[in-house]
N, C-alpha and C positions, 0 to 999 in steps of 0.2 A: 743534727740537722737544724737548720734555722726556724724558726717559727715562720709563720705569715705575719708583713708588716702591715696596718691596717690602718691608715689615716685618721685622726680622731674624727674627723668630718663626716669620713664617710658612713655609709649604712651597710650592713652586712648581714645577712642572716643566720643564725646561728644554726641553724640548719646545710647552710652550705658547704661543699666538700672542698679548703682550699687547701692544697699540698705546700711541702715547708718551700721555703723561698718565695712564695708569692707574695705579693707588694700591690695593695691597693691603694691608690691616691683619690688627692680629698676631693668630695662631695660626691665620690661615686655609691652606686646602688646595685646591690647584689644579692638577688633575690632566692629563696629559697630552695628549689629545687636543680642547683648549680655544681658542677663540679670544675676545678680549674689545677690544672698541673702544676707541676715543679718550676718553681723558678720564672714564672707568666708575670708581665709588667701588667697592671690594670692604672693606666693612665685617670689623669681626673675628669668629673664631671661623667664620667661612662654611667650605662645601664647596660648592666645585664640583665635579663629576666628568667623567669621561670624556664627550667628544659632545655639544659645551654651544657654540653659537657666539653671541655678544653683542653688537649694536650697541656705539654711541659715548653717552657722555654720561647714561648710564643710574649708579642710587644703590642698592647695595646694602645692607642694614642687617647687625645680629650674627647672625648662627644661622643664618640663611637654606640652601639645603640647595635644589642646583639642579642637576639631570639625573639622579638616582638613579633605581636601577630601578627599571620599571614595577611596582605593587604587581597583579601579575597570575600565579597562580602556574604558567600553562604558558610561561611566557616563560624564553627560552633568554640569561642573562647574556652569554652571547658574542656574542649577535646586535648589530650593530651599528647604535644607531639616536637620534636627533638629538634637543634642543633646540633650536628656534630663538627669541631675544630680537632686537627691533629698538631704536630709541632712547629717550633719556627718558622710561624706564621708572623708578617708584620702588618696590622690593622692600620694607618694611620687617622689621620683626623674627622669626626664623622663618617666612616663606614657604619653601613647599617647592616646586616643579615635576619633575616627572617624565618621563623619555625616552620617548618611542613603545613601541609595541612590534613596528613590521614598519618595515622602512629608506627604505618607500617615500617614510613622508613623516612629517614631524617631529608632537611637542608643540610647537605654537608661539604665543608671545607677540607683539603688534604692540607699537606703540608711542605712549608717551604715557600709559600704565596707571599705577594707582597700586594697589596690592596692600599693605594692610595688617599689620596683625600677624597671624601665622598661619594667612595665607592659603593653597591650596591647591589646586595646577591637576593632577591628575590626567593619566593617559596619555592621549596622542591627539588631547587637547585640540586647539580652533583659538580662539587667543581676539582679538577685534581691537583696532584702536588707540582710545587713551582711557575703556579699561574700567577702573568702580572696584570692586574685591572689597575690602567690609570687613572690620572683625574679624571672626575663622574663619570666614570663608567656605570650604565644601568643596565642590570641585569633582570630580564624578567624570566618570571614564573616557570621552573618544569626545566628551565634550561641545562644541559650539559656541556663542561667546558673540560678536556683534555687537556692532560699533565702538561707545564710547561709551554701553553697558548699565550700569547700576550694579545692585550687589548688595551689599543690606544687609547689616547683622551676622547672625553665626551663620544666613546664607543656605546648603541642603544640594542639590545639584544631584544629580540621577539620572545616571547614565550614558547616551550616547545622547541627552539630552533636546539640543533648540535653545533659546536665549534672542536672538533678533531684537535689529539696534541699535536703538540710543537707549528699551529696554525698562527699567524699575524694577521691582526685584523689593523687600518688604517683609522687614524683619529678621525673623528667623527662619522663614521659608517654606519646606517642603520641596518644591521642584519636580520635581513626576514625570513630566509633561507640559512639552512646548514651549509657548514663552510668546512669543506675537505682536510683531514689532519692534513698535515706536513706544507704547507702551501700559505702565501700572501695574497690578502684580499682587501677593495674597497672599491672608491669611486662611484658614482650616480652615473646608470643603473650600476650597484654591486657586481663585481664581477672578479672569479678568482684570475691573480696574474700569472705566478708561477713558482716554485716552490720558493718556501722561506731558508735560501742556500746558507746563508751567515748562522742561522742559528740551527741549523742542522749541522752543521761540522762543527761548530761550537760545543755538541751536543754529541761527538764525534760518530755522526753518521758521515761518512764521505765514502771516497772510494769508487769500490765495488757497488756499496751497499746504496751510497746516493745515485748513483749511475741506474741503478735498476728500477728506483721512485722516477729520474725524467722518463724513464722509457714508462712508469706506470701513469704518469703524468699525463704524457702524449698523447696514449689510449684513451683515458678517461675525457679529453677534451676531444676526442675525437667522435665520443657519445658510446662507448663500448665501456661499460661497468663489469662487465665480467673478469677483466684482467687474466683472461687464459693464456697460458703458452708464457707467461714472462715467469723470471725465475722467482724464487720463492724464499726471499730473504726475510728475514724478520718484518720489516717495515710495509713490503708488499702484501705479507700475511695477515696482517695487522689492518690493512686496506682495506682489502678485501673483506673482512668481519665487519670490520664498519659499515660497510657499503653494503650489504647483506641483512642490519639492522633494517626495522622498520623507520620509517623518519615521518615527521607526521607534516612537516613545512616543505620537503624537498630540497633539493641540490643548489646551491647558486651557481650562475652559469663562469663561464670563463670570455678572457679577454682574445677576439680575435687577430690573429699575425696580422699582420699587415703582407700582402705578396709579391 
């Protein structure tokens, strides 16, 4: 198995857990209480900090900047509290992520995400696998982002808000409201349009199976959350849990037909 390669540049701590294959470049910093996968590119100029644990196989770019303290100002620097990264993840340039702020339970990344240029996951975060955050996207505090959501450029999340998987949010959108999985959303005022079809069957939901989210679609814009009487496919079940969560922002609304 290959050793980890280690920039002469950079600073590492000898305490850090790095798996064989890992490759730090020069002038990055990587702080003691680290652990980093198999085979993870650590681009130059990065920090990592304390409480940062990393799958395998994951691309980190220059500048990136990953477990710093929560930007929260009653939090106690000493308290000790987690990142978590899973795999084939691609960080690009200046992404930042942020540690929790109670130990219970991390800011965490799944895997498969691609997180552009100076993207931004805030504390608390839970974000899942195959999420794309494009340029500047800001993500604030507490937020939950579902597997495979994308979020356009300069997308601005509220703290607290949900975005459902497989949701599309529209470049520059400030979301202050939760945004229904499966479904495309933006515009001033925000408002959902109608499901996200291309990447649903990309995704191979279609069918049957897409046919019973328009009829769950229709309902829910119709102001009826309960989704009774419609069939009970994976996706609708799925809905329906969500929607049943407590939300602490609320619903963003939908765009009206025109008649």
């Amino acid at each position: 198995m290959p050793e980890p390669k280690i920039h002469p540049t950079a600073i590492v701590s000898p305490n850090a857990k790095l798996a064989e294959g890992v490759a730090v470049g020069a002038y990055s910093i990587i702080h003691e209480h680290v652990e980093i996968g198999a085979n993870t590119f650590i681009g130059p100029h990065t920090v990592i900090h304390d409480y940062v644990r990393m799958g395998a196989d994951n691309r980190v770019h220059a500048h990136a900047v990953i477990g710093d303290l929560p930007q929260d100002i009653s939090f106690q620097p000493a308290t000790e509290t987690w990142v978590e990264i899973g795999d084939t993840n691609t960080l690009r340039e200046g992404v930042t992520i942020h540690r929790a702020t109670a130990p219970s339970k991390p800011t965490s990344l799944g895997s498969g995400c691609y997180l552009m240029v100076n993207a931004h996951i805030g504390h608390d975060c839970n974000v899942g696998d195959g999420v794309i955050l494009t340029i500047n996207c800001a993500v604030g505090g507490h937020v939950e982002i579902g597997s495979n959501a994308v979020l356009g450029g300069s997308v601005v999340v509220h703290q607290f808000c949900r975005i459902g998987p497989y949701a599309m949010v529209a470049g520059f959108t400030a979301v202050r409201k939760d945004v229904l999985p499966y479904t495309m959303i933006g515009g001033n005022p925000v408002r959902h349009y109608r499901l996200n079809s291309v990447g649903l069957r990309r995704s191979g939901i279609k069918g049957d199976r897409y046919r019973a989210l328009e009829k769950a679609y229709r309902v829910l814009r119709s102001g009826d959350k309960s989704l009774q009487g419609l069939e009970n496919t994976d996706e609708v079940e799925y809905l329906r849990g969500w929607l049943s969560k407590n939300s602490k922002r609320g619903l963003s609304g939908f765009v009206r037909e025109k008649v």
